[in-house]
C-alpha positions as CSV (number, residue, x, y, z in Angstrom):
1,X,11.9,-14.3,11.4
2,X,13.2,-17.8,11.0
3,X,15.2,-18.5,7.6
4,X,13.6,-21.0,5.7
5,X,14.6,-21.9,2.0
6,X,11.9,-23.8,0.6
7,X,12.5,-26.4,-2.5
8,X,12.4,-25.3,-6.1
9,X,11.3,-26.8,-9.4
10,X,12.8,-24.5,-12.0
11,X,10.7,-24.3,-15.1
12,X,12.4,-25.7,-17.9
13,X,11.0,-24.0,-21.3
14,X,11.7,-20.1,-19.7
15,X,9.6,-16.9,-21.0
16,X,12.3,-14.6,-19.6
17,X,14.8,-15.5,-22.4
18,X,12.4,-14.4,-25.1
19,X,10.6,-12.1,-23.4
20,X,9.8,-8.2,-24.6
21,X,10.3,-6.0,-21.7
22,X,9.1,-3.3,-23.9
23,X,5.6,-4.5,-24.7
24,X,4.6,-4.9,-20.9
25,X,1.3,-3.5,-19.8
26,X,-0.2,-3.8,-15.6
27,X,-1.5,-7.5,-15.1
28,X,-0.9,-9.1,-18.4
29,X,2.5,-11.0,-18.4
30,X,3.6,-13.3,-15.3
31,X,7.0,-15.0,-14.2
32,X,8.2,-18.3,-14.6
33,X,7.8,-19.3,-11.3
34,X,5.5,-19.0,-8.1
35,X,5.2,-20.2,-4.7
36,X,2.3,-22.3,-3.5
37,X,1.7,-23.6,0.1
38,X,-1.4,-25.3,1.8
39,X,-3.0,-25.2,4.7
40,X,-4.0,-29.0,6.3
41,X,-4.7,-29.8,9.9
42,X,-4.0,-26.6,11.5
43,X,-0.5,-25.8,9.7
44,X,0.8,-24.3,6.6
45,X,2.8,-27.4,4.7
46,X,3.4,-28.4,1.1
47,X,5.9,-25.0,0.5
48,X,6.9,-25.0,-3.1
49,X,8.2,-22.9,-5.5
50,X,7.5,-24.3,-8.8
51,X,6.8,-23.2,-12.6
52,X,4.0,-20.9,-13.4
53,X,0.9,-22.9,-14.2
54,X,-2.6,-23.5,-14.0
55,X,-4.6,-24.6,-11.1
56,X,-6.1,-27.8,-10.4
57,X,-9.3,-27.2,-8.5
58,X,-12.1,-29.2,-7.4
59,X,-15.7,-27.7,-8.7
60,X,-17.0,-27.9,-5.0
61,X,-14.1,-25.8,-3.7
62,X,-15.5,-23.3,-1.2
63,X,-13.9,-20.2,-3.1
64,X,-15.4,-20.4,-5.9
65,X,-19.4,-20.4,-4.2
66,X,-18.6,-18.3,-1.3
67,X,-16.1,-16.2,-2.3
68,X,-13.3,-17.1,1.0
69,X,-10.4,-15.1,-0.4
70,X,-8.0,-12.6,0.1
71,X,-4.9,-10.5,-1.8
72,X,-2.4,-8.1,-1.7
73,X,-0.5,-5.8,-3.9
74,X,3.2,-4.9,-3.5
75,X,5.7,-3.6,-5.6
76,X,9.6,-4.5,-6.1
77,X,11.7,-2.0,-8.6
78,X,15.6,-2.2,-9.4
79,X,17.3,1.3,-8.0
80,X,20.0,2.9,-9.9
81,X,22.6,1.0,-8.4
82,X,20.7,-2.2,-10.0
83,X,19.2,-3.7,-6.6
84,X,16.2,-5.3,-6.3
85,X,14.2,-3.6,-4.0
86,X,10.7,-4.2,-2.2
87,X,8.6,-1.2,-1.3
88,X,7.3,-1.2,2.5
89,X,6.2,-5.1,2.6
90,X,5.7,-5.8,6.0
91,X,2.6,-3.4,5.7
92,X,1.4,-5.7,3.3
93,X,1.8,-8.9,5.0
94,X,0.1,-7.2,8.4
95,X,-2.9,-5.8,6.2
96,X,-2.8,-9.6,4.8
97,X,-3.5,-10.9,8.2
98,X,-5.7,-8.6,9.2
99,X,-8.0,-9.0,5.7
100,X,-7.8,-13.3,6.6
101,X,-9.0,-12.6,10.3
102,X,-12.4,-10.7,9.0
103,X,-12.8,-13.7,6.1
104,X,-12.1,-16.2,8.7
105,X,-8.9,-17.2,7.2
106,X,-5.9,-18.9,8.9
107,X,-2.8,-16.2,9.3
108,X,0.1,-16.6,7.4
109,X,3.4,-16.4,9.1
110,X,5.8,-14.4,8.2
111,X,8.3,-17.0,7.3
112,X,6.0,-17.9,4.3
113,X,4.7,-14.7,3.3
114,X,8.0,-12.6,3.9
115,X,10.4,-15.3,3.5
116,X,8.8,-17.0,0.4
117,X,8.2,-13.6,-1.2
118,X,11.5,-13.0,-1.1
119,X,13.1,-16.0,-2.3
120,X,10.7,-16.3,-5.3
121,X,11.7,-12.3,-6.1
122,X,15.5,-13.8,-5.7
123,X,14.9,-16.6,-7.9
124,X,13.0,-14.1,-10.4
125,X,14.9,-11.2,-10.3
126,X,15.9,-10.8,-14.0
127,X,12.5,-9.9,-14.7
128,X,12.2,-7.0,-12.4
129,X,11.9,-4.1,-15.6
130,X,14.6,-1.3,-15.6
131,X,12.3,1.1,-16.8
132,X,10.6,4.6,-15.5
133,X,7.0,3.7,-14.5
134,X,7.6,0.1,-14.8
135,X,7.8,-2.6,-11.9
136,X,8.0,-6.4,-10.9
137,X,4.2,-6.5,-9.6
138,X,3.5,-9.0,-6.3
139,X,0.6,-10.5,-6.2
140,X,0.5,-13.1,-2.6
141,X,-3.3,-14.4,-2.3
142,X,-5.3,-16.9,-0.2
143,X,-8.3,-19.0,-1.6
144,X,-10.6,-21.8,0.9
145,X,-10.0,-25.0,-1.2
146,X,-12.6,-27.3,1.1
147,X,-14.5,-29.4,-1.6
148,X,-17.8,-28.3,0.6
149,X,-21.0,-26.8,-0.4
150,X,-22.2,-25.7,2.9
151,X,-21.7,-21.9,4.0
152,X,-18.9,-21.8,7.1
153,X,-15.3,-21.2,7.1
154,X,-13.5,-23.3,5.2
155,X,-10.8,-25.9,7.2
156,X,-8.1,-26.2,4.3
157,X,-6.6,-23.4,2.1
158,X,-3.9,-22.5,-0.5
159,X,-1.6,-19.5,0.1
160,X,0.2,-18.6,-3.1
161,X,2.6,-15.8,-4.4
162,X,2.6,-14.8,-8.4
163,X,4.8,-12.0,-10.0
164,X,4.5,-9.8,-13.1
165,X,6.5,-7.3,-14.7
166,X,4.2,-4.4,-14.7
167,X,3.9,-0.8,-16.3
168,X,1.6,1.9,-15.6
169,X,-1.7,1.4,-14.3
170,X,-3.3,3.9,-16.1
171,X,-1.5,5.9,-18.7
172,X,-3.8,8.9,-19.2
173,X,-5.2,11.2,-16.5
174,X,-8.6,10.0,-15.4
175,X,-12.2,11.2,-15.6
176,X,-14.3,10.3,-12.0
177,X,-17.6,10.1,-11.6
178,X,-19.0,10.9,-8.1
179,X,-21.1,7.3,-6.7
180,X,-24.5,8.2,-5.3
181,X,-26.6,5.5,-5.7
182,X,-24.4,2.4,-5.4
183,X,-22.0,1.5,-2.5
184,X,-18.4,-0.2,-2.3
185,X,-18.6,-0.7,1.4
186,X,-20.7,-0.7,4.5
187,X,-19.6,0.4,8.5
188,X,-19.4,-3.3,9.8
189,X,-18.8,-4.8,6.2
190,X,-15.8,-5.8,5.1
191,X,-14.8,-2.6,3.2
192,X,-11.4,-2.7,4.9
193,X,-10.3,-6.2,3.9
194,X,-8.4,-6.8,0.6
195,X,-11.1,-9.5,-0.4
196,X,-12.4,-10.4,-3.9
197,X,-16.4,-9.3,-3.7
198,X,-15.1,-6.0,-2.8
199,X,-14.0,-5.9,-6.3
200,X,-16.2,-7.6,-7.9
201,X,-19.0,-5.8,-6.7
202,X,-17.6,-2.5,-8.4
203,X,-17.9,-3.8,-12.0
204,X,-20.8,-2.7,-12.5
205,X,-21.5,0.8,-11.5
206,X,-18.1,1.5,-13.3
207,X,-19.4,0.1,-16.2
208,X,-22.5,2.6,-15.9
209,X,-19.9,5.1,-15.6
210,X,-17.6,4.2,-18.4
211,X,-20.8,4.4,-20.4
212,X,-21.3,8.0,-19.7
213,X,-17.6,8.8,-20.6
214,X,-15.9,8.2,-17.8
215,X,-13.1,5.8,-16.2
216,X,-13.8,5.3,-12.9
217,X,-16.3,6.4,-9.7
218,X,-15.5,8.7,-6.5
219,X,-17.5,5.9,-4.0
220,X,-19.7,7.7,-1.3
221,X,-20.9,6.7,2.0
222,X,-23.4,3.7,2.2
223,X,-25.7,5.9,4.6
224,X,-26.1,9.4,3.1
225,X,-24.0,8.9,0.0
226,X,-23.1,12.2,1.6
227,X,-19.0,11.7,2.1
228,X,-16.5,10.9,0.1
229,X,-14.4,7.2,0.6
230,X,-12.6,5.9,-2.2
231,X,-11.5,6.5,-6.0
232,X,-11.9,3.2,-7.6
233,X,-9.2,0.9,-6.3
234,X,-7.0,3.7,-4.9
235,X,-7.5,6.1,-2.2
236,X,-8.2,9.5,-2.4
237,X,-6.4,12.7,-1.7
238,X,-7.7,16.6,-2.5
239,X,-6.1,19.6,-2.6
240,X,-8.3,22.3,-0.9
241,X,-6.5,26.2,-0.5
242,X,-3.3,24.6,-0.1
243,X,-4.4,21.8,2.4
244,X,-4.4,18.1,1.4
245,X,-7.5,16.0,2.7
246,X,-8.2,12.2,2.4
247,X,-11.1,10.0,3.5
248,X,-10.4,9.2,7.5
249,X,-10.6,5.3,7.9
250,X,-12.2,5.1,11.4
251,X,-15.4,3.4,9.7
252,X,-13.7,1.0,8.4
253,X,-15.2,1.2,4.7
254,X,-12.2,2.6,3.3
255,X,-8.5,0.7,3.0
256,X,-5.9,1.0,4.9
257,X,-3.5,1.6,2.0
258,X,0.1,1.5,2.2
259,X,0.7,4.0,-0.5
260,X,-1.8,6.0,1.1
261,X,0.0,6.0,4.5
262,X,3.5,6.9,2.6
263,X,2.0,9.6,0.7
264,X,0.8,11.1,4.1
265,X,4.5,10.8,5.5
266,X,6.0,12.8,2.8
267,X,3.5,15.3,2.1
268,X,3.7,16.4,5.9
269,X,8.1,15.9,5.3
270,X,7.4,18.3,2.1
271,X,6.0,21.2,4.4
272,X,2.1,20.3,3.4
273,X,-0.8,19.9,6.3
274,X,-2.9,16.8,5.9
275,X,-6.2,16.1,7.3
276,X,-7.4,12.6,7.4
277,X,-10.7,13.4,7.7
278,X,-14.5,13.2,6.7
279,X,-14.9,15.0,3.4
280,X,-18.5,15.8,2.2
281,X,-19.4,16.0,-1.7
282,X,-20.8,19.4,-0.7
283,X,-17.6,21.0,0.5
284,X,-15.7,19.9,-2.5
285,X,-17.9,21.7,-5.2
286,X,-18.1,24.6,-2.8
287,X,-14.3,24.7,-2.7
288,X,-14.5,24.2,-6.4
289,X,-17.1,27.0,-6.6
290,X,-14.8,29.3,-4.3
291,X,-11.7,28.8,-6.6
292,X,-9.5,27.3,-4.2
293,X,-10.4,23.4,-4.8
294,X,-6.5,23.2,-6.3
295,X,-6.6,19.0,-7.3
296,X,-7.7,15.6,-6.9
297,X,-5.8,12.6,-7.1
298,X,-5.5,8.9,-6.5
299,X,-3.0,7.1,-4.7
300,X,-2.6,3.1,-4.5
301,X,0.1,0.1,-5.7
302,X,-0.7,-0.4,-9.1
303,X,-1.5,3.2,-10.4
304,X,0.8,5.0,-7.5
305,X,-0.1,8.5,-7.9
306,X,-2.9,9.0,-10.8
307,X,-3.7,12.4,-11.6
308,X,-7.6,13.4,-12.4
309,X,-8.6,15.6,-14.7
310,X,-12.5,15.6,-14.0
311,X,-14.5,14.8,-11.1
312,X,-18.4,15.5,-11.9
313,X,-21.3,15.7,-8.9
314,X,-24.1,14.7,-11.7
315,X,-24.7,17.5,-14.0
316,X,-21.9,19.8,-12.2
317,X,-18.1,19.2,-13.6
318,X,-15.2,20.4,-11.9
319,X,-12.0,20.1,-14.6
320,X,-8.1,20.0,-13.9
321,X,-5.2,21.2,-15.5
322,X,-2.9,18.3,-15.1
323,X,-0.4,20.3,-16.7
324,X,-0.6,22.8,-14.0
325,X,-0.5,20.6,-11.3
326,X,2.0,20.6,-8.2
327,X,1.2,18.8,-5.5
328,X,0.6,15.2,-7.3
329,X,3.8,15.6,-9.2
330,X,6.3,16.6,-6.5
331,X,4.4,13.7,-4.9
332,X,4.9,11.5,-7.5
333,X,8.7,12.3,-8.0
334,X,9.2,12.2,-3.8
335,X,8.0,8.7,-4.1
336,X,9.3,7.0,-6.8
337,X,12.9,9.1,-6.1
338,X,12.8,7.0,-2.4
339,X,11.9,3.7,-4.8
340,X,14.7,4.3,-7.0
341,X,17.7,5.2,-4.6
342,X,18.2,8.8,-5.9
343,X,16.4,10.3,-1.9
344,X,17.8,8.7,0.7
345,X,15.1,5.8,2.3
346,X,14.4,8.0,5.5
347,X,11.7,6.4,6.7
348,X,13.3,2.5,5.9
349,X,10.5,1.5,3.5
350,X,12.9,-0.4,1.2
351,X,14.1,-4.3,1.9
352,X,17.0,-5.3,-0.2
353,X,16.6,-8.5,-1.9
């Protein structure tokens, strides 16, 4: 990756002097500073890092009609040693790339997504918390800018890169309810790519759910509504008689997460078998049924590992002990021990700012 240092405008009335690291909650409070770059003609120009503001938009732009736009998530923590650290984000910025070439989005290179990420994290480092649970959330995102209202790829873009000190996602274990009737993604569809209807198109059925007492939904296969995918934002992972099982993604309706991928690594280094597989609704109340259905839990950035303490199949609800839980805890620990500095980075997930 080439080195580029791109120009700065530092903001000149700073929250970080002032700021409360104590009262910080996820997605709330943002940095003084972000990057912004456009796309023109076929090239990424106009790099800046400047204060954290509002955007100037035209009505028209294609973005907000059509819905042209793409994120990511990623994490930076300070170890005990007082480092800034990033957690694995070159899986980000490929998963980026990969989410702009379903929307019909330009690439990013890495010198911008990588090399601005980490100059802005430089620039922005005091606000990375020092805190258990607690993190400088990165939050690099593409919107289609073209002043156009006609339905095609848009020709000009903006690529920026906001931060936030975050805590946890969700403080309290969480109550599921299993999806039957309405669907977060379709084989072909763009279930798969980190973009914005994805997310939007949830609000609802949660809502129903939230309704009936419950935080989020289990999502289910378009087709049958027979298999399990996803656990609101986050992946999935079960505890079955000792083995764990997640949602396989070979139809492409369920994200490629990164924290998903890492909790597989150490699970297997912690002596457990994994199965990334297809998991029906049936054989988890079976298992349930049968005794040996041991835990459910979600894994993703912003809530890491979130433990569940009911998961209901309509009338049928399967409850959790989270106090006697042991896999998502040792889990839990593995990860954020890796994050922290305190288990040696095995597997070189951590860049150094």
């Amino acid at each position: 990756m080439t080195n580029h240092s791109f120009p700065v405008t530092k903001n000149t009335n700073p929250l970080l002097p002032t700021f409360n690291m104590d009262e910080i909650a996820f997605g709330k409070n943002f940095t003084d500073h972000m990057l912004v770059a456009d796309y023109e003609n076929g090239e990424w120009k106009n790099v800046v890092i400047k204060p954290f503001a509002p955007l100037a938009l035209d009505p028209s732009s294609a973005v907000l009609h059509y819905g042209q736009t793409i994120f990511e998530g990623i994490k930076a923590f300070k170890n005990e040693k007082g480092e800034v650290v990033i957690f694995r984000p070159d899986q980000n910025f490929i998963r980026f790339n990969t989410s702009a070439e379903r929307m019909q989005m330009p690439a990013v290179p890495e010198w911008l997504f990588m090399g601005g990420m980490k100059q802005l994290i430089q620039l922005e480092s005091g606000w990375v918390p020092n805190k258990p649970d607690c993190s400088l959330y990165i939050r690099p995102f593409m919107i289609a800018t073209d002043p156009f209202l006609g339905v095609r790829p848009s020709v000009t873009y903006k690529f920026m890169i906001i931060l936030g000190p975050s805590g946890a996602y969700f403080s309290a274990p969480m109550k599921i309810a299993i999806e039957k009737k309405y669907t977060r993604a379709t084989p072909g569809g763009v279930g798969f790519a980190k973009n914005g209807g994805n997310y939007g198109a949830s609000l609802y059925p949660v809502s129903l759910a939230q309704k009936n007492g419950y935080d989020q939904v289990l999502w289910t296969d378009a087709i049958e509504h027979k298999y399990v995918e996803e656990v609101g934002m986050m992946n999935v992972m079960f505890v079955i008689d000792g083995k764990v099982i997640t949602p396989s993604l070979e139809r492409g309706t369920v994200l490629k997460g990164v924290t998903r991928n890492s909790c597989i690594i150490l699970l297997r280094d912690m002596g457990y078998e994994v199965e990334e597989r297809n998991l029906s609704v049936a054989e988890i109340v079976d298992a349930h049924k049968k005794g040996v259905f041991q835990e459910v839990f979600g894994v993703g950035t912003a809530a890491v590992v979130s433990y569940i303490s009911r998961l209901a199949d309509d009338d049928y609800v399967m409850d959790f002990d989270v106090n006697a839980l042991k896999v998502a805890p040792a889990l839990k620990k593995r990860l954020n021990d890796i994050r922290m500095g305190n288990l040696p980075d095995t597997h070189h997930w951590l860049e150094k700012i």
